[in-house]
N, C-alpha and C positions, 0 to 999 in steps of 0.2 A: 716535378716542378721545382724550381732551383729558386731559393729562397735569396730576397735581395735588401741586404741591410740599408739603414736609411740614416743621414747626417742629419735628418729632420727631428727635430721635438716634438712636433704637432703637423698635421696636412694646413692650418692655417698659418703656422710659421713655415710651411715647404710653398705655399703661396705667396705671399709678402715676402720671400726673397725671391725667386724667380720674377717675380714683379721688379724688384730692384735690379735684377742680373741684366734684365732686358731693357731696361733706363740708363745703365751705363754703356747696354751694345749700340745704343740709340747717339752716342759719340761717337761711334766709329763714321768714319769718311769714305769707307771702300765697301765693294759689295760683298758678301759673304755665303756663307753657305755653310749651316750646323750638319754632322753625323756623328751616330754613336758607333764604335770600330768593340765588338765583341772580345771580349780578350778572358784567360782563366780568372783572373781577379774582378772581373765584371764587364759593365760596357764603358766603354770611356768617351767622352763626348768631345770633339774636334772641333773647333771652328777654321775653315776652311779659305781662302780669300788669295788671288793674284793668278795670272794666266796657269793654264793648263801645261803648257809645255817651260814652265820658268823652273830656274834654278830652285830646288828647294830646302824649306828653312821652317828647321820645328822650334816652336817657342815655347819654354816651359816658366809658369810663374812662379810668384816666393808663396809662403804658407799663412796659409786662410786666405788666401786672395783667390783668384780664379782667371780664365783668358779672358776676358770684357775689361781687363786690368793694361793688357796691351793698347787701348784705344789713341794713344798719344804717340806711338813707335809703329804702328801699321801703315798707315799713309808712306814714310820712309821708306817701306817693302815691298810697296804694290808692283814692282816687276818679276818679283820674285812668287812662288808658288808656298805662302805660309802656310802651316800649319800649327794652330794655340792650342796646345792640348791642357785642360783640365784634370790636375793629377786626382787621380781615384783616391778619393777618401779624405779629401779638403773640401773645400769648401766653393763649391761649384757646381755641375751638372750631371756629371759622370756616374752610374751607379755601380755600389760596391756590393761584391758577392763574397769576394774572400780579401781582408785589407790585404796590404801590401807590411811587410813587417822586417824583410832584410832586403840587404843588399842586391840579391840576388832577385828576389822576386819584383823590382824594380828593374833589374832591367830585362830579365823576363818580362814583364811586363811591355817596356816602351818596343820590347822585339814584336810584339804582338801586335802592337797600336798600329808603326810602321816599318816596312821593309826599307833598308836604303835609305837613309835619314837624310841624307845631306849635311847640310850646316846645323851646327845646335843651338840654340842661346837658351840662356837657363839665369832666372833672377834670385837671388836670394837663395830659397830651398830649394827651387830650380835649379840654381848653379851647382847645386851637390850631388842632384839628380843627373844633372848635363856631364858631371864631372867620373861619379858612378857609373854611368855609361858609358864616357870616353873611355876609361881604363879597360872596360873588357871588349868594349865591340868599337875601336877605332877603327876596322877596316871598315866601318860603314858610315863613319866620316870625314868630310871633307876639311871642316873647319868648328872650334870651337871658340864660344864664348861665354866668358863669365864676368855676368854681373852682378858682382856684393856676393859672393856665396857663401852661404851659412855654415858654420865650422869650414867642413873643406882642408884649411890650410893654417887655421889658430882656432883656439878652444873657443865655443860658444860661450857667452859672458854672464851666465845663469842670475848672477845678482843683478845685474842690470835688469834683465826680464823680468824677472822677481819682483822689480820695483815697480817698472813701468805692464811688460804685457802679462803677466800670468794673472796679476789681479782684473786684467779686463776679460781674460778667458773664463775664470772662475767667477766671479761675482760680474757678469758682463753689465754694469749700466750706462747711459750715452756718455756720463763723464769720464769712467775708469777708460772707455775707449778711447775717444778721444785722446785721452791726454796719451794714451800711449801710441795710438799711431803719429798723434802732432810731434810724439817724443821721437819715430823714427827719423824726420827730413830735419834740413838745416835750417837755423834762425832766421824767419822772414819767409820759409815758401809754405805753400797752404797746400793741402789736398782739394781739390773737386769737391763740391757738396754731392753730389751725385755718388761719388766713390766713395767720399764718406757713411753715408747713408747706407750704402749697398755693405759695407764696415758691420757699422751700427746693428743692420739687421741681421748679417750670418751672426755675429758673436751672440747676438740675442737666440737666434730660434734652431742656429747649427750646433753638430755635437761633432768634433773633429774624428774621422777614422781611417786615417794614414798613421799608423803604426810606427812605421820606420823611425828612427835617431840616428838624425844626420852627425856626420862621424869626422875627426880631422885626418886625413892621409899626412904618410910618412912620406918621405924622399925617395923612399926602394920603393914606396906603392908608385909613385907618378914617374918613376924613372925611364916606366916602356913607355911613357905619351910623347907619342911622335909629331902628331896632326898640327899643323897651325893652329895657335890657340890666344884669345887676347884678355886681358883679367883687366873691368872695368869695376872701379871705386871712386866715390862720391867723397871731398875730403872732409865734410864732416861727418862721416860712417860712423855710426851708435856700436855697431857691434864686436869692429876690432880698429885698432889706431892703421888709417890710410897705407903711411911710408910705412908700418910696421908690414903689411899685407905684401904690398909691393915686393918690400925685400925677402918674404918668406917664401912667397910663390916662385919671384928668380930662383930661390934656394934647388927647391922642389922641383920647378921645371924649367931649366934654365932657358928654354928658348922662347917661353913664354912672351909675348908684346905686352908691355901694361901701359894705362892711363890714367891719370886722376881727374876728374870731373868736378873742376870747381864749384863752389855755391850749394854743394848737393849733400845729404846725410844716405840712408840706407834706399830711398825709394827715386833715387837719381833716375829712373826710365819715365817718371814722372816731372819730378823738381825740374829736370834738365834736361826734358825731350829730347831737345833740337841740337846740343853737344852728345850725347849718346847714340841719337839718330846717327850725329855724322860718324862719330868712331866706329858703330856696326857697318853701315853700308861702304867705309871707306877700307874696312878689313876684310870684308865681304869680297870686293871687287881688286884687293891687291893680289897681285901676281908671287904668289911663292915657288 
C-alpha cells in the first residue's frame, strides 16, 4: 500500500478547507466535472469544464492557490475544452505520494496528467511551470501563456516576500494574510471574500509540499522556444517592475507578444478579469 503524504494539519483543518475549496467552486458559471488523473508523484485532481470535442486548454494556477481560483476567467473559455489542474503539493486537492522537487519531475509529471496539451496558460508559479514545460516538451504545444510568472525571467524579490508573504506562511494569522495577499493587487481592487477566506484558511490548516524553486532562465535556455507565446503583466506587478519584464522577455524570446494590463498588480486574472479575458481568447483565436 503506497503511502500518501497530506498538506493537512489536522482532518479538521483538511475539512474547513475543502469546505472553503467548494464555496469558491460554487462561483464558477459553467458546468464542470472533477477527476483525479494518477501520475508517479500521486493523484492529481483536474477540474474539467467546455465541449468534449473543443480546442484544448490546460490552466495552471500561482502558488498556494489552487483551480477554484480560475472562477472569473472560465466563463471566457467555455468553447474551449479546459482543463484547471491543481499542482501536487499546493495547496488544493491533488494528493502527494512523492513531492515534485526538480525540474524535471515537473514535467514528468504534467506528461503524466495529460497527453497532448494543447494551449497552456500558467499564472504566477504556473507561468514557471507553463514555461518549464514549454522548453522541453513544445512539440506538444500549440500555444503559450504567461501570466506574471514567478522568477522565470528576473530574480524573485525575497525581501519583499520576506516582508509581506513569508510572515503570513510562517506565523499565518487572518492579519499577516491579508495584508499580504491585499499587498499582491493594485491600490483600490479588492479580492473576493470568498477567495479571501478560502486564503485565510489554507494558510491556517495547510503545510505546503511542492518542493520545487522556481528558477530564472537564461536567453540560451529559452532560445529553442519556438511556439506562439504571449507574457501578460499587470502594471502594478509586486514582484518585478512591469516595462522591466517586458523588455527582458523580448530579450529571451524575442518573438514573444507582450501586454500590460492596466489597473492590475500580481493577481491581474482577478483584478482585471474581463482585459485578461480578452488578451487570452484574442491570442487564442489569432492566426499564426
Amino acid at each position: 500500500m503506497t503511502t500518501k503524504l497530506s498538506i493537512f494539519k489536522s482532518k479538521t483543518g483538511e475539512e474547513e478547507f475543502l469546505k472553503s475549496y467548494e464555496e469558491v467552486m460554487n462561483l464558477w458559471k459553467v458546468a464542470y466535472e472533477e477527476v483525479k488523473i494518477p501520475t508517479k508523484f500521486g493523484e492529481t485532481h483536474v477540474i474539467i469544464s467546455g465541449p468534449k470535442d473543443g480546442v484544448p486548454v490546460v490552466m495552471l494556477h500561482g502558488m498556494t492557490g489552487n483551480s477554484s481560483f480560475w472562477y472569473l476567467n472560465i466563463t471566457a473559455l467555455q468553447s474551449y475544452r479546459v482543463y484547471c489542474i491543481d499542482t501536487l503539493g499546493d495547496f488544493g486537492k491533488s494528493l502527494v505520494q512523492t513531492p515534485l522537487k526538480t525540474e524535471e519531475d515537473c514535467v514528468i509529471w504534467l506528461d503524466e496528467v495529460l497527453k497532448g496539451l494543447g494551449n497552456l496558460i500558467g499564472h504566477s508559479m504556473g507561468g514557471w511551470l507553463s514555461l518549464t514545460y514549454a522548453r522541453k516538451r513544445q512539440e506538444n504545444l500549440k500555444k503559450l501563456i504567461l501570466i506574471a510568472p514567478v522568477a522565470s525571467i528576473l530574480p524573485i524579490p525575497f525581501i519583499k516576500l520576506l516582508r509581506y508573504i513569508y510572515p503570513a506562511m510562517l506565523f499565518p494569522s487572518e492579519k499577516r494574510i491579508r495584508k499580504g495577499w491585499e499587498w499582491f493587487c493594485a491600490k483600490g481592487n479588492d479580492i473576493h471574500p470568498m477567495v479571501m477566506q478560502q486564503v485565510i484558511t489554507a494558510y491556517k490548516q495547510c503545510k505546503p509540499l511542492l518542493a520545487v524553486i522556481p528558477k530564472n532562465f537564461s536567453k540560451e535556455e529559452l532560445s529553442g522556444l519556438k511556439i506562439p507565446a504571449l507574457f501578460m503583466v499587470g502594471d502594478e506587478e509586486k514582484i518585478y517592475r512591469a516595462n522591466k519584464a517586458i523588455n527582458t522577455i523580448k530579450e529571451k524570446i524575442p518573438h514573444v507578444e507582450t501586454t500590460i494590463i492596466q489597473n492590475s498588480g500580481h493577481l491581474l486574472i482577478a483584478e482585471q478579469a474581463t482585459k485578461v479575458n480578452k488578451a487570452i481568447v484574442d491570442f487564442l483565436i489569432k492566426e499564426n
